[in-house]
TORDREN-934325 format. One line per 4 residues: number of its first residue (from 1); for each residue x, y, z of N, C-alpha, C, O. Coordinates in Angstrom, 1 decimal. Example, Ala and Ser with C-alpha at 12.3 -4.5 7.8 and 13.67 -1.06 7.14 Angstrom:
BEGIN
1) 13.2,-5.7,7.8,12.3,-4.5,7.8,13.2,-3.3,7.8,14.2,-3.3,8.5  12.8,-2.2,7.1,13.7,-1.1,7.1,12.9,0.0,7.9,13.4,1.1,8.0 $
//
This chain:
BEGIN
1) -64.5,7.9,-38.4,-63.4,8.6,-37.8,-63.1,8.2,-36.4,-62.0,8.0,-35.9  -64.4,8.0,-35.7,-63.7,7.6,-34.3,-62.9,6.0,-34.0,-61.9,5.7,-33.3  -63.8,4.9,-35.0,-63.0,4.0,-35.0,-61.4,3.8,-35.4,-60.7,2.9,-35.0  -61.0,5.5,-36.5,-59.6,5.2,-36.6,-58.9,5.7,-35.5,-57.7,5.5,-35.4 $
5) -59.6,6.4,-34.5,-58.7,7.1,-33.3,-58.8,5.8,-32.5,-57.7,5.3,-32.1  -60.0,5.1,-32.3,-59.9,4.0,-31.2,-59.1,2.7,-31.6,-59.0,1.8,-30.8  -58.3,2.2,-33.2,-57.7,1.6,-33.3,-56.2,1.9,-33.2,-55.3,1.1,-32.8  -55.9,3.4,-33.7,-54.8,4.0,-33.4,-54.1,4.1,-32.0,-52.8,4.1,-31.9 $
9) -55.1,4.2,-30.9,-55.0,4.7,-29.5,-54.6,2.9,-28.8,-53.8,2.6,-28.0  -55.6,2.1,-29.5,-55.0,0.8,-29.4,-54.1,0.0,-29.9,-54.1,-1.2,-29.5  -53.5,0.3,-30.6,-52.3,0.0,-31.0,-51.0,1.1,-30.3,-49.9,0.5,-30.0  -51.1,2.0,-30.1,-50.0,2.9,-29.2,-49.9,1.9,-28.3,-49.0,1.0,-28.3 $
13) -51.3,2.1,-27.1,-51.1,1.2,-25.9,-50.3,0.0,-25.8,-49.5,-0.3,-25.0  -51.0,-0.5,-27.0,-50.5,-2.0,-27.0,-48.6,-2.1,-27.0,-48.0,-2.6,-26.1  -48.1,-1.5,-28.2,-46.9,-0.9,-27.9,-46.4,-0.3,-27.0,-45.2,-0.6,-26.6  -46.9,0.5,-26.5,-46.3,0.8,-25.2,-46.1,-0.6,-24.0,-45.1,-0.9,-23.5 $
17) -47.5,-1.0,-23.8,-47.5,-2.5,-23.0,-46.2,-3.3,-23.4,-45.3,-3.6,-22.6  -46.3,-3.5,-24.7,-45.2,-4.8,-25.1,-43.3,-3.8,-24.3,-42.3,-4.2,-23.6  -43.5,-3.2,-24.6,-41.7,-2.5,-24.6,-41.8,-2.1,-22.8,-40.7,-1.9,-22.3  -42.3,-2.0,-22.5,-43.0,-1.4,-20.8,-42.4,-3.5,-20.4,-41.4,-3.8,-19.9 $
21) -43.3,-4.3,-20.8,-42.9,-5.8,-20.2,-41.6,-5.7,-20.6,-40.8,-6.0,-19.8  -41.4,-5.4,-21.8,-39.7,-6.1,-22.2,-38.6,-5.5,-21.4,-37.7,-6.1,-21.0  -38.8,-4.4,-21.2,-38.2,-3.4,-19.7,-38.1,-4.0,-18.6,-37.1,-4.3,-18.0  -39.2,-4.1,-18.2,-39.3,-5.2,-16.9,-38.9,-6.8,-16.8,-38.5,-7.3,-15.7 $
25) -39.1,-7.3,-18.0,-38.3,-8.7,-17.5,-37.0,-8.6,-18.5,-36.8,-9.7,-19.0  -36.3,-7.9,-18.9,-35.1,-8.3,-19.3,-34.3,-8.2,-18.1,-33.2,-8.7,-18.3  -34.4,-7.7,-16.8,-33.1,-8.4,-16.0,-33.3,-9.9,-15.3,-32.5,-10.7,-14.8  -34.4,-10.2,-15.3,-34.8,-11.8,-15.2,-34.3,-12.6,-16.6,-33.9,-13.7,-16.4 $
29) -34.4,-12.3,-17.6,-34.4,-12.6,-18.5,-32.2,-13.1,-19.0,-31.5,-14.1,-19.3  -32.1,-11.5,-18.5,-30.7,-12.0,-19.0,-29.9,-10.6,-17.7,-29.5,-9.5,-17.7  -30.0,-11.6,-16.9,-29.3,-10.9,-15.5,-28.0,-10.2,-15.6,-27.1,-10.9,-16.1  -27.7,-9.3,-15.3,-25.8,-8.4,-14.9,-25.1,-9.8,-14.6,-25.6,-10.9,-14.1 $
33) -23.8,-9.7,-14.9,-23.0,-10.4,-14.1,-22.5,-10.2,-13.1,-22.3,-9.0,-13.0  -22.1,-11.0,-12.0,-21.7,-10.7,-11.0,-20.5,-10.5,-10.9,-19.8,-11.1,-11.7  -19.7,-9.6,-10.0,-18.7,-9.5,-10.2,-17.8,-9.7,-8.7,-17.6,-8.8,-7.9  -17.4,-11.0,-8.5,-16.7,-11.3,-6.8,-15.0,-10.7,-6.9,-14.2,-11.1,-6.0 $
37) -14.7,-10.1,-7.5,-13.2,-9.5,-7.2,-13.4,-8.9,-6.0,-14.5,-8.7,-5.5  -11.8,-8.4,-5.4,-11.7,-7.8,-4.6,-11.6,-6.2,-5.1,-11.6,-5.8,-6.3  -11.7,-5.3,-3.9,-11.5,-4.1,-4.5,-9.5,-3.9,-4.8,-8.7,-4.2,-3.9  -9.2,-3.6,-5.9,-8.2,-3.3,-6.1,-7.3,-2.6,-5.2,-8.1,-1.8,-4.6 $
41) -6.2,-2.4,-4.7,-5.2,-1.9,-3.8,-5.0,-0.6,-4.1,-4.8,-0.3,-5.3  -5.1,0.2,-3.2,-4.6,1.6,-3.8,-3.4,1.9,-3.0,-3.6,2.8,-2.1  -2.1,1.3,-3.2,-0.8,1.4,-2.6,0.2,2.2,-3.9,0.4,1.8,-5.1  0.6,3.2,-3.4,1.8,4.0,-3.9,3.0,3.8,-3.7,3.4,4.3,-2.7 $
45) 4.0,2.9,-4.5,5.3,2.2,-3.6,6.2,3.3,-4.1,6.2,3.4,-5.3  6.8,4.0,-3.4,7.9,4.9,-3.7,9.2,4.5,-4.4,9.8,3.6,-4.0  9.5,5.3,-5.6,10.5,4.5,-6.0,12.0,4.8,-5.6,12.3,5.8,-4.9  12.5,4.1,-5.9,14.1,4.4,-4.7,13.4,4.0,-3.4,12.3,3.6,-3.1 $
49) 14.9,4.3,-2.6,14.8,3.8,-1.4,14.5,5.3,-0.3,14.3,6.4,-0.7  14.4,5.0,1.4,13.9,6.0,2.1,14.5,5.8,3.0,14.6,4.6,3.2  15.0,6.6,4.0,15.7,6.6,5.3,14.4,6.0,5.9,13.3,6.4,5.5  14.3,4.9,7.1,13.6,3.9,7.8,13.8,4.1,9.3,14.7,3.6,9.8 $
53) 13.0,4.9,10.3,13.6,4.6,11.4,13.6,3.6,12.4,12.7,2.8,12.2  14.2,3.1,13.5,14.1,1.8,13.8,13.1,2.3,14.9,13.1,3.5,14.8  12.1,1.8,15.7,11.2,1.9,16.6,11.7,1.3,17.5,10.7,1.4,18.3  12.6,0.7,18.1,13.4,0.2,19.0,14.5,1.1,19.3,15.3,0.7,20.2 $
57) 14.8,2.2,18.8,16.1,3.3,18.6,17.0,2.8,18.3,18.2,3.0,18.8  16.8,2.0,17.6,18.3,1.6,17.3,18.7,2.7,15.6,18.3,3.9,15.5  19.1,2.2,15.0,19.7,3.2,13.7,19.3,3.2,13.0,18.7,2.1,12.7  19.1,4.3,12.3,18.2,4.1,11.0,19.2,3.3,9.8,20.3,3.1,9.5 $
61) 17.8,3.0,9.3,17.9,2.1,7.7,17.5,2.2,6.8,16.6,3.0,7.0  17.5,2.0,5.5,17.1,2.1,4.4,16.0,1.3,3.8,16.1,0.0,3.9  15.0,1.9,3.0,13.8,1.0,2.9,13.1,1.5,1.7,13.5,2.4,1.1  11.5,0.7,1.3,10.6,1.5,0.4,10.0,1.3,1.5,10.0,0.5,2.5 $
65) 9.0,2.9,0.9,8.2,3.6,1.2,6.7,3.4,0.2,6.4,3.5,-1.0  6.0,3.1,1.6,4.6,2.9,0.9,3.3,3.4,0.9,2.9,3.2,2.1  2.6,3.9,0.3,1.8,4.8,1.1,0.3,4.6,0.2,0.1,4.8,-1.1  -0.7,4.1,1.3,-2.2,3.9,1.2,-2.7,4.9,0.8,-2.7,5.8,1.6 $
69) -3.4,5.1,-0.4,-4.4,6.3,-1.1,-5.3,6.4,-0.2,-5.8,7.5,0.0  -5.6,5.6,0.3,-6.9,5.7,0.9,-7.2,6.3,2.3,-8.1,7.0,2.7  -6.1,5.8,2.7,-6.2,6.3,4.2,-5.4,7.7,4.5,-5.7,8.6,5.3  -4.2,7.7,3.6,-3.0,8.3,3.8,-1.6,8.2,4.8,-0.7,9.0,4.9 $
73) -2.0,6.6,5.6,-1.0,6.2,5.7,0.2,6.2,5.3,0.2,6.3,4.1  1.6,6.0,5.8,2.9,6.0,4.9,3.2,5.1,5.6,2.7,4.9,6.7  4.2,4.1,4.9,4.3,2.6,5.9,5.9,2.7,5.2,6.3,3.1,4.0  6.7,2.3,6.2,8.0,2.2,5.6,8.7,0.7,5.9,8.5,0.3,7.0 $
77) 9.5,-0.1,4.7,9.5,-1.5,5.0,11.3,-1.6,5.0,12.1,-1.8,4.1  11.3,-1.4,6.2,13.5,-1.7,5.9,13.7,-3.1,5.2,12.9,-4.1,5.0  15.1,-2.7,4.7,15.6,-3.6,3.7,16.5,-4.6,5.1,17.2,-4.2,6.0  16.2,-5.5,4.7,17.5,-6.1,5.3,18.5,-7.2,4.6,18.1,-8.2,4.1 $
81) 19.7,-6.8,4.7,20.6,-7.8,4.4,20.8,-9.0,5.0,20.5,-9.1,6.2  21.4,-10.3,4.2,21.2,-11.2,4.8,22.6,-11.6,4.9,23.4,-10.6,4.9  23.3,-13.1,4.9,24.1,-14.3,3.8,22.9,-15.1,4.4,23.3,-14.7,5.5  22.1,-15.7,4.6,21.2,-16.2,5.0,20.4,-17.3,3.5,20.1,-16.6,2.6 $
85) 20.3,-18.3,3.3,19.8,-18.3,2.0,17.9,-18.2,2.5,17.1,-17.8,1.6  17.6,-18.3,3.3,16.3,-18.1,4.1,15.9,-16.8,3.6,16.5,-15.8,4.1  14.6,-16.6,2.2,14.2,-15.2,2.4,13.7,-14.6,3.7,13.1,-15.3,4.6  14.0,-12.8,3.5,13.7,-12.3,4.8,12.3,-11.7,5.1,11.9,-11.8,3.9 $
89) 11.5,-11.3,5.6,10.5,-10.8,5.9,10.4,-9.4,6.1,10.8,-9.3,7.2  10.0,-8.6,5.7,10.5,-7.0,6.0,8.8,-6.5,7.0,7.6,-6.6,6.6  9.3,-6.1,8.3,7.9,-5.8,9.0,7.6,-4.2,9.1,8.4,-3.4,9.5  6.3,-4.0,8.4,5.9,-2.6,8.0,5.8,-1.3,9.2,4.9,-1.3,10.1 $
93) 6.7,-0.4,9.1,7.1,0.6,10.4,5.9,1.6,9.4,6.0,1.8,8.2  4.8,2.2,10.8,4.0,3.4,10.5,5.0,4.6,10.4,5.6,4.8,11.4  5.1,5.2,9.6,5.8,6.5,8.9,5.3,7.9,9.6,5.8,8.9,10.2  4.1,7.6,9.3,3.0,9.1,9.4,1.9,8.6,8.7,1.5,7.5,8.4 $
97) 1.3,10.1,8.5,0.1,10.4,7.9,-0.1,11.4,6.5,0.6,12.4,6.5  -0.6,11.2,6.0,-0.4,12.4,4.8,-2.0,12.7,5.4,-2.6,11.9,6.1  -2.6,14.0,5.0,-3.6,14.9,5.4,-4.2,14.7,4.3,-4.1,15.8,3.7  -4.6,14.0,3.7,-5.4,13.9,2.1,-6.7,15.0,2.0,-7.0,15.7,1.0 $
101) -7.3,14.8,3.5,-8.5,15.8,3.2,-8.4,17.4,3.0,-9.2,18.1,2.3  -6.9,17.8,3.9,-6.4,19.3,3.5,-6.2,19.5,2.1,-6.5,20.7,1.8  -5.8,18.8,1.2,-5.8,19.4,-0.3,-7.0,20.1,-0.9,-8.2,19.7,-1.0  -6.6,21.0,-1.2,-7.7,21.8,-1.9,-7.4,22.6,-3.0,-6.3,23.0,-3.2 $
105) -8.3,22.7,-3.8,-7.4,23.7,-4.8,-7.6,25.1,-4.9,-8.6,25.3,-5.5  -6.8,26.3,-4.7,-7.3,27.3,-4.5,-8.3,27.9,-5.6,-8.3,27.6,-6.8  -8.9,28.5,-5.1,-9.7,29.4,-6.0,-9.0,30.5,-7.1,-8.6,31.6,-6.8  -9.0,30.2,-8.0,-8.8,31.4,-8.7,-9.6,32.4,-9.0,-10.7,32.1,-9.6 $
109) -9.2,34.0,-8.7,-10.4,34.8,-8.9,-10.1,35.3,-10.1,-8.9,35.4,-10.5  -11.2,35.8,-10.7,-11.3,36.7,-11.9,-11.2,38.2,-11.8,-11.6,38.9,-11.0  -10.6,38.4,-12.8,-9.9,40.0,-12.5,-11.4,40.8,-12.9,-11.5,42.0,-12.8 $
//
């Protein structure tokens, strides 16, 4: 009787051992891939256009509106007309801020 506990108890181990190694060297064995992308953009382009103001005071203009998830930046990019056949460059006017961290959701209480 004790020999079948001590071949029993040695065979568990042994199993255990083997799956305990195969644990440990399968990321040597067959490594994650790496992954070199960038992090994706989290830009919201407003659709339609947006009153633009000039930062020089001159007149307002018309533009998209763009606004960073992340930060909560709004960036507004005036449109400009040309006859020019030279495409134009649209330079990004700071808008504001959106408050992203003030969102909350209220609590609903239970009656």
């Amino acid at each position: 009787m004790t020999s079948r506990i001590d071949l029993y108890s040695k065979v568990v181990l042994t199993a255990i051992a083997l799956l305990l190694g195969a644990v440990a060297l399968h990321p040597w064995l067959a490594p994650a891939p790496v992954r070199a992308e960038m992090e994706a953009p989290s830009l919201f382009i407003e659709p339609g256009l947006t009153r633009i103001p000039d930062l020089r005071g001159g007149p307002e203009t018309v533009g998209k509106m763009v606004i960073d998830l992340k930060t909560g930046d709004s960036w507004g990019f005036p449109m400009a007309f040309t006859t020019s056949t030279e495409p134009v460059v649209s330079k990004p006017v700071l808008l504001g801020r959106f408050d992203l961290s003030a969102m909350k959701r209220p609590n609903k209480e239970k009656p």
